[in-house]
C-alpha positions as CSV (number, residue, x, y, z in Angstrom):
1,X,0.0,0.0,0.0
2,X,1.3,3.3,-0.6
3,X,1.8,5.5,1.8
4,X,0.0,9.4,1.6
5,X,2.0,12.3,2.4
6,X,0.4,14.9,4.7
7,X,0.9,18.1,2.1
8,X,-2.4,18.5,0.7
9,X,-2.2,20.2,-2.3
10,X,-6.2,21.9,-3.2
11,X,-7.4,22.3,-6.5
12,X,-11.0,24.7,-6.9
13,X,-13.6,23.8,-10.1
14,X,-17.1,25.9,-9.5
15,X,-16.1,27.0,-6.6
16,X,-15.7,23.9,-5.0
17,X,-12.2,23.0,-3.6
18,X,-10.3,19.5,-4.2
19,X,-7.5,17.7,-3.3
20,X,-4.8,16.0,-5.3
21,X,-3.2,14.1,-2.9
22,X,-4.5,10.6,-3.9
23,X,-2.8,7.8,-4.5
24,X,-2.6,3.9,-6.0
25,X,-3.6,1.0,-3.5
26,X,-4.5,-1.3,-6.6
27,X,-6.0,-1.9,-9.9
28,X,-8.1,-4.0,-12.2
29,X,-9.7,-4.2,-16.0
30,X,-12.8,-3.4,-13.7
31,X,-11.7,-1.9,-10.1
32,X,-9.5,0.8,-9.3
33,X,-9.0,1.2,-5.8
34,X,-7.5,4.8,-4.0
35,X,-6.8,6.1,-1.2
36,X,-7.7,10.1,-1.2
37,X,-7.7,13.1,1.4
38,X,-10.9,15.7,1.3
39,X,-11.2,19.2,3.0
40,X,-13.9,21.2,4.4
41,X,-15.1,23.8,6.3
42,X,-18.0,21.5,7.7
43,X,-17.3,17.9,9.5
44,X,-19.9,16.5,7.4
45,X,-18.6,17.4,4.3
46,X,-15.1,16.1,4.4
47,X,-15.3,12.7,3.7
48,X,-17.7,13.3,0.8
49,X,-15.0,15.9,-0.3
50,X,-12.1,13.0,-0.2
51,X,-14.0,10.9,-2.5
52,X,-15.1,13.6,-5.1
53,X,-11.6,14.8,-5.2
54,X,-10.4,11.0,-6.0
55,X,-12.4,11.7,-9.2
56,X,-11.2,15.5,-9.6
57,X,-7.4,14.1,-9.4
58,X,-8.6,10.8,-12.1
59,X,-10.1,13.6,-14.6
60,X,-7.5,16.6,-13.8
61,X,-4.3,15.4,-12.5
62,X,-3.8,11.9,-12.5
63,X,-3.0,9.3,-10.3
64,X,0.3,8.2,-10.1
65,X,1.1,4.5,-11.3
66,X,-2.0,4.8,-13.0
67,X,-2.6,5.1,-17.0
68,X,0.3,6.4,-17.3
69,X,0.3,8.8,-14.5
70,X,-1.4,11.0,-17.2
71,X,-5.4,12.3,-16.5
72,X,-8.1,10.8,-17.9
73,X,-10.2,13.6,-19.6
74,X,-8.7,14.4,-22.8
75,X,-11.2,16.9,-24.2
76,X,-12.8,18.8,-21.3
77,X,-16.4,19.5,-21.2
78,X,-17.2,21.6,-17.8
79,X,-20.9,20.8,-17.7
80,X,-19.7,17.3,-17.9
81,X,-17.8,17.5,-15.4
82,X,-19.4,19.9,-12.9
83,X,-22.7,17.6,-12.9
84,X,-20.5,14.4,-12.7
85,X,-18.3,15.6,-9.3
86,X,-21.4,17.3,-8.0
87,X,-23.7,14.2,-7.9
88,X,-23.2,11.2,-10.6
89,X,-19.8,10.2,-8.8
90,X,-21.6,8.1,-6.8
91,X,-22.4,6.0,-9.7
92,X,-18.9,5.1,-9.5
93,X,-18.2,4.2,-6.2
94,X,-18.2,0.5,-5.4
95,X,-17.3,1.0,-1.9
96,X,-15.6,3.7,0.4
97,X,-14.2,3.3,4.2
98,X,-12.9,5.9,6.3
99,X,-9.7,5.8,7.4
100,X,-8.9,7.0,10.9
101,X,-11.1,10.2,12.2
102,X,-11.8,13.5,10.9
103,X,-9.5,15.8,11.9
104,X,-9.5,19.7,12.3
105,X,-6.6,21.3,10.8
106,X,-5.6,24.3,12.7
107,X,-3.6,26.1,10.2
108,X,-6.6,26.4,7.7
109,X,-9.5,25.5,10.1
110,X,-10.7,23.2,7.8
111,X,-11.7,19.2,8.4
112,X,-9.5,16.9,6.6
113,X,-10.6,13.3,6.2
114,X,-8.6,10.3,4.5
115,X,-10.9,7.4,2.6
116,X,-10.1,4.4,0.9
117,X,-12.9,4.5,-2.4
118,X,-13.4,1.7,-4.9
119,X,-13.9,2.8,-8.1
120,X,-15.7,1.3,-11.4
121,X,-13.2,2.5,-13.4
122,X,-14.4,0.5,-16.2
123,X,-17.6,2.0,-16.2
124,X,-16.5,5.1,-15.9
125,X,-13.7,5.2,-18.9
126,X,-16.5,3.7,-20.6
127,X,-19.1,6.8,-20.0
128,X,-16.0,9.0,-20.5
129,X,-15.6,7.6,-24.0
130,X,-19.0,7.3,-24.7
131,X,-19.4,11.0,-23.6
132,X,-16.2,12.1,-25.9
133,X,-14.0,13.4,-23.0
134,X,-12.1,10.7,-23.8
135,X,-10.0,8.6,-26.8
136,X,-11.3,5.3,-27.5
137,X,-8.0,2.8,-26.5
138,X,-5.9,2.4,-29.8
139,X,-6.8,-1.8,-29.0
140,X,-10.3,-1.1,-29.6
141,X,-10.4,1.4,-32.9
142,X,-11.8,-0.6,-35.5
143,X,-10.5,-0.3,-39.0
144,X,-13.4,1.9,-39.9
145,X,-12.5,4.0,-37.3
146,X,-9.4,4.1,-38.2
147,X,-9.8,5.3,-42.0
148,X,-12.3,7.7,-41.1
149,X,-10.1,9.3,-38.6
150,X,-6.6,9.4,-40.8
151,X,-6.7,7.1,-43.7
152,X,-6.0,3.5,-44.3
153,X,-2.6,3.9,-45.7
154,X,-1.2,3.4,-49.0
155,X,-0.1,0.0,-50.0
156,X,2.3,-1.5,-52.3
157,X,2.7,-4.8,-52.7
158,X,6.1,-6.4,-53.3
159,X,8.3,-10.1,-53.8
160,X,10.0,-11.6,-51.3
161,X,13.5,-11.6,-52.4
162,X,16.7,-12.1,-50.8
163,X,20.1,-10.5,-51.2
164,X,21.4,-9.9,-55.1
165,X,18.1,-10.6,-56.5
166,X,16.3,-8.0,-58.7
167,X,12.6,-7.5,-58.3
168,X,12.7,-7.3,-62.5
169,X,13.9,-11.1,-62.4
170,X,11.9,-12.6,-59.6
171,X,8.4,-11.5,-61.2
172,X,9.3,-12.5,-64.7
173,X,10.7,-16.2,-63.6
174,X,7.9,-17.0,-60.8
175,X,4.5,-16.9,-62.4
176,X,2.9,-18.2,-59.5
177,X,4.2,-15.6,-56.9
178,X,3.5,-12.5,-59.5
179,X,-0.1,-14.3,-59.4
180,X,-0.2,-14.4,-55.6
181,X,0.1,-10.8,-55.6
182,X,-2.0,-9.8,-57.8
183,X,-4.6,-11.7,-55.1
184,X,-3.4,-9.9,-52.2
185,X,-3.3,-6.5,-53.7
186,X,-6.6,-7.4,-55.2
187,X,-8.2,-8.5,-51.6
188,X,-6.9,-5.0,-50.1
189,X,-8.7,-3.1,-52.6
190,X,-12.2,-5.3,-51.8
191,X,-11.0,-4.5,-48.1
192,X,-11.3,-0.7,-49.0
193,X,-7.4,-0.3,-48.9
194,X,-5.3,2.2,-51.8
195,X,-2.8,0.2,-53.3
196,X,0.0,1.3,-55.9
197,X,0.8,-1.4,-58.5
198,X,4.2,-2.0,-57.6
199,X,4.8,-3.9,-61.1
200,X,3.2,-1.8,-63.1
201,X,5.9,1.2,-61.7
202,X,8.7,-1.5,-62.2
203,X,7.7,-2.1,-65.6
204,X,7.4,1.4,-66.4
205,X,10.6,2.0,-64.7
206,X,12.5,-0.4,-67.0
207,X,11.0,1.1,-70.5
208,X,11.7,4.3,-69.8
209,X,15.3,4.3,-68.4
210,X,18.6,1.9,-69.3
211,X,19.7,0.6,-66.3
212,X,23.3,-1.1,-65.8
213,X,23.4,-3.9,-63.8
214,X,25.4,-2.4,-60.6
215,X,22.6,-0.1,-60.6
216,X,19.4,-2.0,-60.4
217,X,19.4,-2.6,-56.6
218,X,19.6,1.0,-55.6
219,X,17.1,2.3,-58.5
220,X,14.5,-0.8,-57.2
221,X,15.0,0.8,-53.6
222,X,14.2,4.3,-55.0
223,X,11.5,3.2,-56.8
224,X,10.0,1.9,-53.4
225,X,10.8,5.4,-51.7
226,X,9.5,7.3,-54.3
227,X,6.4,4.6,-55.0
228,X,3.8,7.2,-53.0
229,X,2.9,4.1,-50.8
230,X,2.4,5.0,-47.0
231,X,3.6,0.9,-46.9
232,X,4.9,-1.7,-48.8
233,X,4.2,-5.6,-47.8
234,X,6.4,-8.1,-48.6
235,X,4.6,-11.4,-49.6
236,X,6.3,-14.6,-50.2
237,X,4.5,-17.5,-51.4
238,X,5.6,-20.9,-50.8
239,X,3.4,-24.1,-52.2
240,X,2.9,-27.9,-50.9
241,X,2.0,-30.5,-53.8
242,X,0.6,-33.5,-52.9
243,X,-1.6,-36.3,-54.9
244,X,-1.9,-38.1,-51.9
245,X,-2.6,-36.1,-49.5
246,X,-3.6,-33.2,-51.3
247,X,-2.2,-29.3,-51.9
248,X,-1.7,-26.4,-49.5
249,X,-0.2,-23.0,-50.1
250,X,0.9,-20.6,-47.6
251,X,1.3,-16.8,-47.6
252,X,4.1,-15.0,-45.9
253,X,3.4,-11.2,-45.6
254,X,5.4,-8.2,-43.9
255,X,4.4,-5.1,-43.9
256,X,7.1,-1.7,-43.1
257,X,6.3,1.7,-43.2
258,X,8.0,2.6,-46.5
259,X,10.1,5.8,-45.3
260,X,11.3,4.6,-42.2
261,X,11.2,0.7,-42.5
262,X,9.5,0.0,-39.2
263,X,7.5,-3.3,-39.0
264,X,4.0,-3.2,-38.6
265,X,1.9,-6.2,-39.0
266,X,3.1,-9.6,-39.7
267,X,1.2,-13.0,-40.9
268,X,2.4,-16.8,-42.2
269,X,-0.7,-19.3,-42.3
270,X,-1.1,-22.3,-44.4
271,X,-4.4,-23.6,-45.7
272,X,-5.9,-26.4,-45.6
273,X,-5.1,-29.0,-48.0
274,X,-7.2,-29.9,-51.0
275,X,-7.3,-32.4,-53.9
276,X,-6.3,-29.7,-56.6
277,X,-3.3,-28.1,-58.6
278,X,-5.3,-25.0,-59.0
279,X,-2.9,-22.6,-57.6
280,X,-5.2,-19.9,-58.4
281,X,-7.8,-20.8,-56.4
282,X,-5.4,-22.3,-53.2
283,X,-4.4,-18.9,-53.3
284,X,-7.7,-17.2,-53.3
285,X,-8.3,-19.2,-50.4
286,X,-5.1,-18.1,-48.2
287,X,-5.8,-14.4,-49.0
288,X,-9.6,-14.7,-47.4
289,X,-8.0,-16.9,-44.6
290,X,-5.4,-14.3,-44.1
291,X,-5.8,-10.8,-45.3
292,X,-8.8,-9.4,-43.4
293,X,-6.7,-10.2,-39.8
294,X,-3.6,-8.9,-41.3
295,X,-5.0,-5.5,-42.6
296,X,-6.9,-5.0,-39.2
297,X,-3.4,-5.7,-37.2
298,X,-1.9,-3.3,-39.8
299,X,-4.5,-0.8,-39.3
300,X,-4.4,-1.0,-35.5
301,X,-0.7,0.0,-35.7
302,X,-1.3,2.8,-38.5
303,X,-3.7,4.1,-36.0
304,X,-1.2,4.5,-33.4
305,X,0.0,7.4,-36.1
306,X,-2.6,9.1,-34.3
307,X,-0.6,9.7,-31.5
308,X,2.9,9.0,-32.8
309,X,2.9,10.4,-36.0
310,X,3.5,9.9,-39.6
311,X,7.5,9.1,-41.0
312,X,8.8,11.6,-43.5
313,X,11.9,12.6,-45.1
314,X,13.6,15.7,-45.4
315,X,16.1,16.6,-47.1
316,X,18.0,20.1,-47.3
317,X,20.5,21.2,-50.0
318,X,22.1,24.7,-51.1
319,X,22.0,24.6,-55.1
320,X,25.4,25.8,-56.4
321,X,24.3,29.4,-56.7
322,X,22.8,29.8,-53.7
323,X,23.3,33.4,-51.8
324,X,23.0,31.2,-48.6
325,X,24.6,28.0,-46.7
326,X,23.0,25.7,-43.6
327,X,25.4,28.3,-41.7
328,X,24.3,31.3,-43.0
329,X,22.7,33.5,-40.0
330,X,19.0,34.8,-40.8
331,X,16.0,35.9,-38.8
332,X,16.1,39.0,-36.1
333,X,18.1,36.8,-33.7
334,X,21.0,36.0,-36.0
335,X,21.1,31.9,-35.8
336,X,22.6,29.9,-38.2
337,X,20.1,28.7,-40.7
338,X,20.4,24.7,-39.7
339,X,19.6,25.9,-36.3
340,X,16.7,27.6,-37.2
341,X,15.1,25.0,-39.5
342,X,15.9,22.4,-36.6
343,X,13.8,24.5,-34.2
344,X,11.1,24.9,-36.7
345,X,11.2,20.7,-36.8
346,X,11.2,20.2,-33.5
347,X,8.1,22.9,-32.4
348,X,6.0,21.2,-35.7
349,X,6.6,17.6,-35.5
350,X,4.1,15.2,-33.7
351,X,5.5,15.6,-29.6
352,X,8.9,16.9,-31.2
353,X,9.8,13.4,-32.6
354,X,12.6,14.3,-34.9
355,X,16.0,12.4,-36.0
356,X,18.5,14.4,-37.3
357,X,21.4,12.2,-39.8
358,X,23.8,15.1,-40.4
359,X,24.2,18.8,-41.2
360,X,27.1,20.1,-43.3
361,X,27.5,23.8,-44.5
362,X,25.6,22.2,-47.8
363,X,23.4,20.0,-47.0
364,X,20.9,19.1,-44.1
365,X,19.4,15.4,-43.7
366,X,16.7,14.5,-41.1
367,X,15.5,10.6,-42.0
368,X,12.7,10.1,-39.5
369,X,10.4,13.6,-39.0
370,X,7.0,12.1,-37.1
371,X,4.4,14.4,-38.5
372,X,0.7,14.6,-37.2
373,X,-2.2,12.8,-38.3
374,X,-3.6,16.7,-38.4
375,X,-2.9,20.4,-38.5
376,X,-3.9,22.8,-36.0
377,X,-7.3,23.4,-38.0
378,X,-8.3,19.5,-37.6
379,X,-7.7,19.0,-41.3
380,X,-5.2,16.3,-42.5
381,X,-1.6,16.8,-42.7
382,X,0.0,15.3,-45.1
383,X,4.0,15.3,-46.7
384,X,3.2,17.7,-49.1
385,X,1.5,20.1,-46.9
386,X,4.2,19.7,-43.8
387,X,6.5,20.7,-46.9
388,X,4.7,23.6,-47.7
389,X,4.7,25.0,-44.3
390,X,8.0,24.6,-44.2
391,X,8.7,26.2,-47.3
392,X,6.0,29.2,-46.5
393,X,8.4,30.0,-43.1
394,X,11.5,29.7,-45.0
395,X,10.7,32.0,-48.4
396,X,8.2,34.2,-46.1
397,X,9.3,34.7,-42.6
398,X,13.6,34.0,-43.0
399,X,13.7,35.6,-46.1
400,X,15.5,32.3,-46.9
401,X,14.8,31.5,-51.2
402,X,14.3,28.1,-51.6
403,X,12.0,25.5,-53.6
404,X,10.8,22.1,-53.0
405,X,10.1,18.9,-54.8
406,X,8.1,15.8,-53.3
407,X,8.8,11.8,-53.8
408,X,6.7,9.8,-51.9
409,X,7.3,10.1,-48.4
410,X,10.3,12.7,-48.9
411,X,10.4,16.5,-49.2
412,X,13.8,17.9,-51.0
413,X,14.0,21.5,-50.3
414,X,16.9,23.7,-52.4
415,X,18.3,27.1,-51.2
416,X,18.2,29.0,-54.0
């Protein structure tokens, strides 16, 4: 049990005065259980004051070792609120016990009691979502939820392939995996999911441009930067033929956020076996088995973009001509330019999630910027409007020429 410390900090909403000092004796999916100190003016009053202020500190303050230590009312609403600590509380209360006798406090004349309250804290996040004071657990956003909130991301689907392989050679050899991806891509389209035809841009890629050999690695992995895709999965397709005991195919699928490569959803299942060589239709069969689980683990983590933001690029470079360099000192206070784009980085990206690779005179790199789901207006943000703000505060308010240019997930701004 922890132990409360005597200095009773007092917090006033309406008029009414509460105390913060609560803290953690234990908690369930259902129960949460604290111990809480109330004042008053009148005897009476005190121990009703301790347990309202248990819900003041839950709502305002938080409770320490619980959720986080953070409170639980994200988006205030003060009629809420007022009619909830002024007489639905007790809804809430499972039990209460006082703890030792009320006590006068000479300093502020005031009764202090101590209680022990059980709370249906289930309940009560429940009525808290319900009433939109609070976010809906990321565990429990439903795909729907998810695209109408942000977006289902944009997926490309790729081929396994390992280490000196060509993307070019592994489709035109391996009929049957170019067919199982034209089933998967096909099945997140049904699901309501954009996807880029990776092969078509491959194809496209190799008419249009002569690539050497030593090449063809690093243009594939531009092409997969540059592909627009929020994420690409990686299927594999392996097959078990059998006469006797009858076919299976599996599907092996990873999916990574395209500019930063982080993993977010993963799936390998066989099905069941069946007296057929119809590859075709084996496959059909692992994509319904499969796909509808894999896209709702996939969207569960692209909703956590929500709160952790979206992975971009940016890139910084002075163009040969260019009046200025990342050192050049601009804006009324006189800091170097990298500096000042840094700040404006930092104070714009999602909780100031930034990583910086490397700054020279000519050239800045940042590969990971987390940007949010939305701009201050509640609209979507996006690359190419995180770039334009950029570029608005640069040309507008440092007096800093420059243009940009967009590839997928990656904003290239030149000092001019």
């Amino acid at each position: 049990m922890t132990v409360l410390l005597f200095c009773v900090s007092v917090f006033s909403l309406s008029a009414q005065e509460y105390s913060t000092s609560v803290s953690l004796v234990s908690s369930t999916e259902d129960l949460l259980v604290v111990q809480s100190i109330g004042m008053s003016e009148k005897r009476k009053d005190a121990v009703d004051m301790a347990v309202r202020s248990a819900f003041y500190t839950l709502f305002y303050r938080g409770v320490n070792g619980y959720n986080g230590n953070k409170p639980l009312i994200q988006h205030d609403n003060s009629y809420y609120t007022k009619k909830f600590l002024t007489e639905r509380y007790v809804m809430y209360v499972s039990a209460q016990t006082e703890i030792g006798e009320v006590e006068r406090v000479s300093s502020t004349k005031k009764y202090k009691a101590q209680v022990e309250v059980q709370i249906l804290i289930k309940a009560l996040t429940n009525d808290l979502i319900f009433e939109k004071l609070m976010d809906k657990p990321l565990s429990d956003v439903s795909m729907e939820e998810t695209k109408e909130e942000i977006g289902l991301p944009t997926i490309t689907v790729v081929p396994y392939k390992q280490e000196g392989e060509s993307y070019q050679e592994i489709l035109q050899s391996d009929a049957d995996l170019r067919m199982a991806i034209a089933k998967v891509q096909e099945g997140f389209n049904q699901l309501g999911a954009s996807t880029i035809d990776f092969e078509g841009r491959l194809e496209a890629m190799w008419r249009s441009r002569d690539f050497n050999a030593s090449a063809v690695q690093s243009e594939e992995k531009k092409l997969l930067d540059n592909s627009g895709a929020d994420v690409y999965v990686v299927v594999d397709f392996l097959k078990d033929i059998s006469e006797s005991e009858g076919s299976r195919v599996s599907l092996n699928m990873k999916a990574y956020v395209t500019a930063s490569g982080e993993n977010l959803s993963s799936s390998v299942g066989w099905t069941n076996r069946f007296h057929t060589k119809d590859l075709d239709k084996l496959c059909v069969y692992a994509v319904e088995g499969q796909l509808k689980g894999f896209l709702e683990d996939l969207s569960l983590n692209f909703a956590r973009r929500i709160d952790g933001g979206k992975s971009v690029v940016l890139r910084i470079t002075r163009l040969p001509n260019s009046v200025n360099t990342l050192e050049s000192k601009v804006g009324a206070q006189g800091y170097a330019l990298s500096n000042v784009i840094r700040r404006w980085v930092r104070a714009n990206s999602q909780n100031g999630k930034y990583h910086l690779q490397g700054v020279v005179a000519d050239e800045m790199i940042f590969d990971d910027i987390k940007i949010p789901a939305k701009d201050v207006d509640g609209l979507p943000m996006d690359v190419a409007q995180f770039g334009d703000n950029l570029l608005y505060f640069l040309n507008t308010e440092m007096n800093v020429p420059c243009k940009m240019t967009i590839d997928g997930n990656s904003i290239y701004i030149n000092l001019k």
